[in-house]
C-alpha positions, -999 to 999 in steps of 0.1 A, spaced: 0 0 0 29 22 11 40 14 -23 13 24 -45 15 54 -26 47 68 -33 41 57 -71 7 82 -74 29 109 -50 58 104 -78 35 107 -108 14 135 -93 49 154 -90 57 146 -123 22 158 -142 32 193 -120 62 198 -131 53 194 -167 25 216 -164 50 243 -146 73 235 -177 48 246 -203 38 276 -184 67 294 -192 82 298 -228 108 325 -241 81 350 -258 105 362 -285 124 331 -303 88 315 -299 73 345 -315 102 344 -344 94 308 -348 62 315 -352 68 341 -384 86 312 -401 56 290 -402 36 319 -414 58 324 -442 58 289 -450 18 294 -450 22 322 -473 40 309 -498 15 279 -502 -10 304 -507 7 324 -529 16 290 -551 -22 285 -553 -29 318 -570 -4 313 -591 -21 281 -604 -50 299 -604 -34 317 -631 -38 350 -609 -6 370 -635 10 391 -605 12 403 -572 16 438 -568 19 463 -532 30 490 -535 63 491 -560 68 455 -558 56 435 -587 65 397 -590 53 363 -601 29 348 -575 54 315 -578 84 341 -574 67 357 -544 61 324 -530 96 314 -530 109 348 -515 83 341 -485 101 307 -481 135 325 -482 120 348 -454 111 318 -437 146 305 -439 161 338 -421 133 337 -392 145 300 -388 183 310 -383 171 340 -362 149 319 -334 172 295 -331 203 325 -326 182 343 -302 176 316 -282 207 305 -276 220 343 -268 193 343 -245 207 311 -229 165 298 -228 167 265 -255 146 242 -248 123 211 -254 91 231 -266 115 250 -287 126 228 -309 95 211 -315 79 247 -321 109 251 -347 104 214 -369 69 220 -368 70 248 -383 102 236 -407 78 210 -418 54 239 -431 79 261 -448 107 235 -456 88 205 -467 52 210 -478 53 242 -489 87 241 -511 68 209 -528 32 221 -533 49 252 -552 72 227 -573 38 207 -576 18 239 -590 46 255 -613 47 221 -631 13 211 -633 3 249 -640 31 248 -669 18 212 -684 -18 222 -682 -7 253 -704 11 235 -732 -11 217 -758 16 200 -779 26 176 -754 10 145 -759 -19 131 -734 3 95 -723 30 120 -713 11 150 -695 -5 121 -671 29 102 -667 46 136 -660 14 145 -637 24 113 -612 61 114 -619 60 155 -601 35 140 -572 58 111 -564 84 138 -562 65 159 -538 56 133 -516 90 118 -509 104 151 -506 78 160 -479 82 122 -463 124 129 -465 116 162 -450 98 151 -421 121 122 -412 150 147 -414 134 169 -386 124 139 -363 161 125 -367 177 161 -361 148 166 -327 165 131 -316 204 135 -324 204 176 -317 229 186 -288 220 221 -273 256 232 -274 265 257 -297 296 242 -300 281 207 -311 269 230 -339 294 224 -363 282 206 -391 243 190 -399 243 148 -406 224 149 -441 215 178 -463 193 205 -440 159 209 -449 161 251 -453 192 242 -483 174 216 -496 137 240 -500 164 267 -513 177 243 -539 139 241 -551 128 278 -545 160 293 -562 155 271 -592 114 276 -590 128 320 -586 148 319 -619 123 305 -641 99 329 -630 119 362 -634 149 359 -651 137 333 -684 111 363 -686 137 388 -697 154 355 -722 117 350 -737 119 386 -749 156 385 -763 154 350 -774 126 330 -781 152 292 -790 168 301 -759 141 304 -735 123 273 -750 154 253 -744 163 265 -706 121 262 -699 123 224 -710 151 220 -687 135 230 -659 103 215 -663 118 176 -668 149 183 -646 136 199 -614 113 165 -602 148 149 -606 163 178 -582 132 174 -561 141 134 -553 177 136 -553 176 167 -525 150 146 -510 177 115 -507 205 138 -492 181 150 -463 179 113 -452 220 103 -455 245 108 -435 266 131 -459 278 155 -437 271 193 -444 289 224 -427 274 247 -408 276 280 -426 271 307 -398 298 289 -375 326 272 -397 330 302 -424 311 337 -406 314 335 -371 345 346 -349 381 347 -362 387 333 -404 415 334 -425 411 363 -447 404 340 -478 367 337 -461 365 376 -461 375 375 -500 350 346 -507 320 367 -490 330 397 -512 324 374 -543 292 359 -529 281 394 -524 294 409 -556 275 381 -574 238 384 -558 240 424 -564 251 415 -600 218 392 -601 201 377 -571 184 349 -593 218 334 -604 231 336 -570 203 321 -553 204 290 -578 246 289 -578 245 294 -536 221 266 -526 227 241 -554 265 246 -549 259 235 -515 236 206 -519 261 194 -544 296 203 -523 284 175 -493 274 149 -523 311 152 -542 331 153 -513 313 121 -499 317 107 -533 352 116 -540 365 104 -502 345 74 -502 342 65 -540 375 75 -558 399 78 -530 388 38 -517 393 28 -550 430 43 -551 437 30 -518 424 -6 -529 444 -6 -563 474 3 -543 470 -20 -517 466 -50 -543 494 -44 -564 521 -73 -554 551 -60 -538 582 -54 -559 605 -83 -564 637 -79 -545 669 -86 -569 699 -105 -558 734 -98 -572 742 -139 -580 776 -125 -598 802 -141 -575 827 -116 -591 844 -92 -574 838 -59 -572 854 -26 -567 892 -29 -548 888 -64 -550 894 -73 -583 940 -80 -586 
């Protein structure tokens, strides 16, 4: 009986404690958190009016693309995720709640809505063309939703695997186990950007080359859809921008490199976004390959080649100041 007792006084303490727990939360990273899921919310409606075939959006002086103006909400999403996560640990207040605040809301802007606006700028562009035939409009149609879903079921894994594996310790942030899902919705977004502002300007100059660059996107960004989706769920490993390259004390090669980086999106934003994050999605891929492909294969070769033959002088002659 005594027993039973402590066991109800021990899970009576427990259930306060959590309670107390939840009662207080750090107001501004939560808040910040928050705004990223909006974003991500944005964009998806955005992405709809696009398909809707709604032309622009238009406040003020800005006039863009719905799809375009989708993707910058996702990008805007991507700076309030790095900006929660620094504020909180400034503020020396991470915690639990947190970070499943933070992949909740990832899931919105990072994995649905990055593939619901690949799903509508495809389908939107098929449903538009009349020459293609009807076999390949329907097998493109469930080629693109395959893509989406396993992007979004990648996406999700990659959050409940980061929630599980994630140290609190700004130091342990170093580098991220598989491709991170804000790289991998820029790799889709910067591609999904391009097509939307800067083909418009080729169209006008160029009618062949504008044909040719819109084909490529159409049948190669599915492919970039599943293969991004495959590096969120591997165990290439991808450096941490913000701590490896920006933050603290770096060679003064890092200083020129930013220059460039910075040089290049004022020169145009649209090739920069597309060079940035599929450079980076493609750096993790060929450095895994190259160390773990090429260089075992070298090591192997050289390992298997037979050892050279040792040679014997057999001449019984004499050499040297021995010879009369």
């Amino acid at each position: 009986m005594t027993r039973l007792k402590t066991q109800a006084a021990k899970e009576s303490l427990l259930r306060r404690v959590r309670r107390q727990r939840l009662n207080y939360i750090t107001i501004l990273p939560s808040l910040v958190t928050i705004l990223n899921g909006i974003c991500g919310f944005s964009a998806i409606v955005f992405a709809s009016k696009g398909a809707a075939g709604v032309s622009h959006f238009s406040y003020h002086r800005i006039t863009l693309p719905y799809f375009a103006m989708a993707g910058y909400m996702i990008l805007l999403a991507m700076i309030a995720d790095v900006l929660d996560g620094r504020l909180a640990r400034m503020s020396k207040n991470t915690s639990s709640f947190g970070g499943q605040l933070d992949s909740l809301c990832d899931i919105i802007s990072f994995g649905v809505a990055p593939a619901f606006l690949m799903l509508k700028v495809l389908e939107y562009k098929l449903s538009s063309d009349p020459e293609q035939s009807l076999s390949l409009v329907n097998f493109l149609q469930r080629f693109i939703w395959l893509a989406a879903a396993s992007y979004i079921s990648c996406a999700a894994i990659r959050l409940a695997r980061f929630n599980v594996e994630n140290e609190e310790d700004e130091s342990a942030h170093m580098s991220f186990v598989g491709l991170p899902t804000p790289a991998a919705a820029g790799v889709v977004v910067s591609i999904v950007i391009f097509y939307q502002e800067t083909l418009l300007d080729l169209s006008s100059e160029g009618g062949r080359v504008y044909v040719v660059c819109e084909d490529a996107i159409i049948y190669a960004l599915p492919l970039l859809v599943l293969g991004v989706a495959v590096l969120m769920v591997s165990r290439i490993r991808y450096p941490h921008i913000l701590n490896q390259y920006i933050k603290g004390k770096k060679p003064f090669a890092h200083f020129i490199r930013a220059l460039l980086f910075l040089g290049l999106i004022i020169w145009s934003r649209q090739v920069a976004l597309v060079l940035i994050f599929c450079g980076f999605a493609a750096s993790g891929f060929l450095k895994w390959f190259y160390c773990n492909i090429i260089r075992r294969k070298s090591d192997f070769a050289l390992s298997a080649e037979p050892p050279a033959a040792m040679t014997v002088d057999r001449d019984p002659t004499p050499k040297g100041d021995d010879i009369d």
